[in-house]
N, C-alpha and C positions, 0 to 999 in steps of 0.2 A: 203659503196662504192657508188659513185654517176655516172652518166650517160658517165659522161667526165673525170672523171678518176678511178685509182684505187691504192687498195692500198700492198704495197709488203711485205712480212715476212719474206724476208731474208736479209741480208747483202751483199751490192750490189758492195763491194768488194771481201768478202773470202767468201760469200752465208752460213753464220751461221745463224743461226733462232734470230729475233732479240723479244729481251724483252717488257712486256707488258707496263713497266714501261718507262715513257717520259721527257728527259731533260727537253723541255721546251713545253707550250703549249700555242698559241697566237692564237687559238680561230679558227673562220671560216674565211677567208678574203678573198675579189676581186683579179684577178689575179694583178699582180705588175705593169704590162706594158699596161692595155686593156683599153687604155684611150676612153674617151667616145664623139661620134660626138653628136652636138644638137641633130639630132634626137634618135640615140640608148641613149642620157641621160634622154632624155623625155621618153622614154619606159622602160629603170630602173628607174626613176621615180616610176613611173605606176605597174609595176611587178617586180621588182628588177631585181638583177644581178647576172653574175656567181661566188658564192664562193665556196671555197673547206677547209676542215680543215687544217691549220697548225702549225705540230707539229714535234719534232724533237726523235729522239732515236738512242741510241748510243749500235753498236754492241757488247756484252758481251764477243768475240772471239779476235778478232782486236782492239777495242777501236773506229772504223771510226764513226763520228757522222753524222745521214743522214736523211732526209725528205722521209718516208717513203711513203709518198703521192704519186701518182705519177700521174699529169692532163696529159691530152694529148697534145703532142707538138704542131697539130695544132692550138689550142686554146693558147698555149705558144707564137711562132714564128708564128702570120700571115706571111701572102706576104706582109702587108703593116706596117712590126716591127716598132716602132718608136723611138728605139736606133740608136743614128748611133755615132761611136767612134769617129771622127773628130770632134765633136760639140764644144767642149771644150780645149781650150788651153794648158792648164794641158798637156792632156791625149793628143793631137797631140807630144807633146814635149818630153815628156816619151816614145811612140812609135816610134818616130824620134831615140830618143836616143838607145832604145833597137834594129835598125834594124842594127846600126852604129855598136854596137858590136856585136850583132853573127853575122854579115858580113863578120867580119876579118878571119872566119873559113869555110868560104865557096866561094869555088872557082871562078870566074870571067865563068860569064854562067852558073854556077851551079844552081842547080832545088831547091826553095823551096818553099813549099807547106802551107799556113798559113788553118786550118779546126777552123768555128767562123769566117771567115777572115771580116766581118761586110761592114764595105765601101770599106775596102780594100787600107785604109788608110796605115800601115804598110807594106801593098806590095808592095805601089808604094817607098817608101823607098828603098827597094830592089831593084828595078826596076831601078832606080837615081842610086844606083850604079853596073849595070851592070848584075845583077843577074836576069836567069829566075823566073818567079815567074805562080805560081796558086791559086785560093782561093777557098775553098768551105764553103758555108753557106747558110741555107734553108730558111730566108727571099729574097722572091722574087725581091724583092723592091728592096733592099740593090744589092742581086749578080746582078740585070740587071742595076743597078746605076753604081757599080764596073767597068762591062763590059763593057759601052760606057766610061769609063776614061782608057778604056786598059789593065784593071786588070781581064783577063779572071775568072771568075768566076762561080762554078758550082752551080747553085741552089739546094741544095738537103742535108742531114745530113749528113757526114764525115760517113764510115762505111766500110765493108770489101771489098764491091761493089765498090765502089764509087773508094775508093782507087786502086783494080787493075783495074778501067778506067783509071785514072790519071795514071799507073805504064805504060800501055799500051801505053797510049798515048804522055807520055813526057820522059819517063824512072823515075830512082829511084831520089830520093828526099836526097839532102845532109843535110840539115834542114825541122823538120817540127815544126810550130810554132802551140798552141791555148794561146790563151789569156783571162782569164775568161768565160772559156769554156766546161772546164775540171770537172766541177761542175753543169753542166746543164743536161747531159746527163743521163739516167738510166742505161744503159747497158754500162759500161766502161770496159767491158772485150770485146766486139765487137770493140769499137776506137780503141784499145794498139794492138787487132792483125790486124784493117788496119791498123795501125800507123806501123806493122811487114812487113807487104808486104811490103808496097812503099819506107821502109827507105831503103838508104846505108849503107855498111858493117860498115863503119868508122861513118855513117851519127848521127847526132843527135835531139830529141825530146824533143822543152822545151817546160816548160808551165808556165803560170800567174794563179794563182786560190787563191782567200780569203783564208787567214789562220786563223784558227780557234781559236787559240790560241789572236790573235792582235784582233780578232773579241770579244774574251770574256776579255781582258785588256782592252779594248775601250768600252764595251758595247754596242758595237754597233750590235742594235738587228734589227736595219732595215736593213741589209743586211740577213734578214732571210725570201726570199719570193720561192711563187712558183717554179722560174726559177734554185732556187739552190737546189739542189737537196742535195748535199753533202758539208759537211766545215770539210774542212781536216785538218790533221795535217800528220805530217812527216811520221811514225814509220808504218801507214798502207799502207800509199804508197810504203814507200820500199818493203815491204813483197809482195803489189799486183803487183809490177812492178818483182819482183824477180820469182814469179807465171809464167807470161809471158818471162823468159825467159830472162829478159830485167833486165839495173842496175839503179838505182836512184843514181847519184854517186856526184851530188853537189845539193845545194839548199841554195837561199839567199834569204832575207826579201826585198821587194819593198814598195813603200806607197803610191800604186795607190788603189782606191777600198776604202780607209779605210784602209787595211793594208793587204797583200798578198805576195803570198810565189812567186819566179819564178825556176823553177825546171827543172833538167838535166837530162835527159835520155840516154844511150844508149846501145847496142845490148851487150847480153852476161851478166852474172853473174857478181856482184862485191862487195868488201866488202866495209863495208858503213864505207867512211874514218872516224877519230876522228876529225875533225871540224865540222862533220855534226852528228855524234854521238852526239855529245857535244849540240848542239845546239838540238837537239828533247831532252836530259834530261831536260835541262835548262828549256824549253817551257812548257813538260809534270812536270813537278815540280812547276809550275807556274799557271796550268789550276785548276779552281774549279768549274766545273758545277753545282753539288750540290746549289750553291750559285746563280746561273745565275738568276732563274723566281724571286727574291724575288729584285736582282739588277733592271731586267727590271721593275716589278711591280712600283718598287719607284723611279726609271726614268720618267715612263711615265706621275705618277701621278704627280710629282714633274711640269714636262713640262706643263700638261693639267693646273695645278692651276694657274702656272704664265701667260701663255695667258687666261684666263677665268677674274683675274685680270684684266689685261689690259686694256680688253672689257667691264667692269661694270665699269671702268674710261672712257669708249666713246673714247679711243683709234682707232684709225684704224691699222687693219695688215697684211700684205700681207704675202708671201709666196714666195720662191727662190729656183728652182730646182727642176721641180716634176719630181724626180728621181722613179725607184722602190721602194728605200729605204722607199722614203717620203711618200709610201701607206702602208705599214706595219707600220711605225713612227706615222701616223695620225691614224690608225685605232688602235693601241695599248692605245694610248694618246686620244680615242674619241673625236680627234677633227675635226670637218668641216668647213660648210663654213656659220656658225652663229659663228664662231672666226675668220676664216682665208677669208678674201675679195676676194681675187684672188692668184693664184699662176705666177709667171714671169719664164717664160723660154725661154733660147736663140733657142731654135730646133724647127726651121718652122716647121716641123712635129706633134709638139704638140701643138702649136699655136691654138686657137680657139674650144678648147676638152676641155675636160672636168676631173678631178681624178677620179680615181678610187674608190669608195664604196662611195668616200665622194663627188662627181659631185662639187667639189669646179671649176671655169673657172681658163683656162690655157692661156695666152695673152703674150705678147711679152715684152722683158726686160726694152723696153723704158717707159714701164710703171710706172719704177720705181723713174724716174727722171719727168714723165710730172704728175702721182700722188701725187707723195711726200708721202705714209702713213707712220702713227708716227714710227710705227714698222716693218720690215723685219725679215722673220724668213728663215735663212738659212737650206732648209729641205735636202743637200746631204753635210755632214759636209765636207766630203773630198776635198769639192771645196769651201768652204766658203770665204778661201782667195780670190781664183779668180774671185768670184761672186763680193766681194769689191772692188778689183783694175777695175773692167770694173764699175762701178757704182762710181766715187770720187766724183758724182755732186746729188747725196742723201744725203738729211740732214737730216734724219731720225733714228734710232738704230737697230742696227743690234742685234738677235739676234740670238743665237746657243741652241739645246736644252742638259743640261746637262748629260749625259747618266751615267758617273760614280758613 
């Protein structure tokens, strides 16, 4: 147990005691997001940096598979977070798209409340058509960026508090939205009962959160950092929402993230229809974790040999998207920045920092047309496309790292 965080022993769904034995084990690593100014890279330089172990284990009660680790939020979410969900075209368009339809179910004026709400991009969606709207989310940065664009914003964690302020102060809430959000939190039995106070009788609770199941089809082991606490799958949710009171009564696959679930909530008991019965056998008949460390192992090595290649051919190769992802991805694959030159990213916020563990520099996308190197490595797979259509004047190769 180390100074900034600690670690928990029970299942932070149904609180079973969880087993000594670990799905997956990816070592000690940098926080996912704590990118590094010139000067703080000079002083991890010098004295290194904060890591925390990360490893995964799956409750022997429920099945919920979870990061038992647990750093402190502060150290998670500064005031000066450097996500911000508008970055990316993709993900404007998909949140465009998601406010269009649960819109058609909530009333003209009617209250909904986004907790996670990030820039507050999705709100203003809401807002465009007619709908009140609130957001809470504890970068500072972000809720007072929000609120000068009008998207009243509470700086603080979503929680029982916080929620009968918002109950108090605007009334009940006919939608409440998070959006990869639902997976960051430790205490998810504290959210579901503010998520109880401020809903509507009739109101509804969806959410976006990484499915665990697309996460181990895809291999994709870099969405396994600090920040996620938890990679769900269906069958425990039901049971923890049924706990509270509350029914989990639809749920369908999205493909933002790498691959995630978006899920229906609302008040009172319910049986879990046969399309969504259907679909948690199909998923859990499909999942082999057993198999996972042995898949990442020879992902990662497979990756690190062919850029190691490269660069004994005097290649040059950059880097595209220092996502989170891509600091769990670099640190599994030991690769830095004696293979990787630079990383390109569109988000002023990261511009001029540095990565995580691996202090590779972070500079601006135009890099990649006024550089030209021979190779591009797309390090947030889920955007690779988008990364290539804004870049058509790179004559260079693009590459993906193989996970499967």
């Amino acid at each position: 147990m180390g100074a900034n965080y600690v670690v928990r022993e029970t299942c932070r769904l149904c609180d079973a005691k969880l087993p000594d034995a670990r799905v997956l084990d990816l070592g000690e690593t940098p926080l996912a997001n704590a990118l590094l100014t010139p000067v703080t890279n000079v002083l991890a330089e010098e004295a290194g940096e904060f890591t925390a172990p990360l490893y995964l284990k799956q409750c022997p009660s429920c099945g919920h598979v979870q990061l038992p680790v647990v750093v402190d939020p502060k150290l998670l979410f500064p005031a000066d977070y450097p996500y911000a969900s508008a970055t990316g075209k993709a993900m404007r368009r998909h949140l465009n798209d998601m406010a269009h339809e649960l819109a058609q179910d909530v009333s003209e004026d009617g209250l909904v409340v986004e907790f996670g709400s990030n820039d507050g991009f999705l709100l203003t969606a809401f807002a465009d058509m007619r709908r009140r709207v609130i957001g809470v989310d504890p970068a500072r940065n972000l809720a007072e960026a929000a609120t000068k664009q009008t998207i009243l914003t509470v700086p603080m964690c979503f929680d029982k508090a916080v929620s009968g302020a918002v109950l108090n102060a605007c009334g009940e809430a006919e939608l409440i939205v998070a959006n990869n959000v639902f997976a960051h939190a430790d205490d998810l039995h504290e959210i579901v009962e503010g998520v109880k106070v401020l809903l509507a009788e009739n109101g509804r609770f969806v959410f976006e959160v990484g499915y665990l199941p697309d996460v181990l089809r895809t291999n994709n082991f870099g969405t396994v950092y600090h920040e996620h606490l938890s990679y769900h799958t269906l069958r425990p949710l039901v049971d923890f929402f049924a706990r509270h009171d509350l029914g989990l009564y639809d749920a369908h696959r999205v493909d933002t993230q790498g691959g995630s679930v978006r899920c229906f909530v609302r008040r009172g008991q319910v049986e879990t229809p046969k399309r969504l019965y259907d679909l948690i056998e199909k998923d859990e008949a499909a999942m082999d974790l057993a198999l996972w460390p042995d898949r990442v192992e020879t992902a990662a090595n497979y990756f690190s040999s062919l850029l190691t290649k490269l660069k004994l051919q005097g290649k040059t190769i950059a880097g595209y998207g220092c996502s989170a992802k891509s600091t769990t991805l670099l640190h599994v694959a030991s690769i830095g920045r004696e293979t990787i030159d630079w990383i390109a990213d569109d988000a002023p916020t990261k511009q001029g920092k540095f990565s995580p563990g691996k202090h590779i520099p972070i500079v601006p996308g135009s890099w990649l047309e006024e550089k030209q190197p021979d190779y591009c490595v797309s390090l947030s797979g889920n955007f690779s496309e988008a990364f290539k259509a804004a870049h058509p004047d790179y004559r260079g190769e693009w590459v993906e790292p193989v996970m499967t």
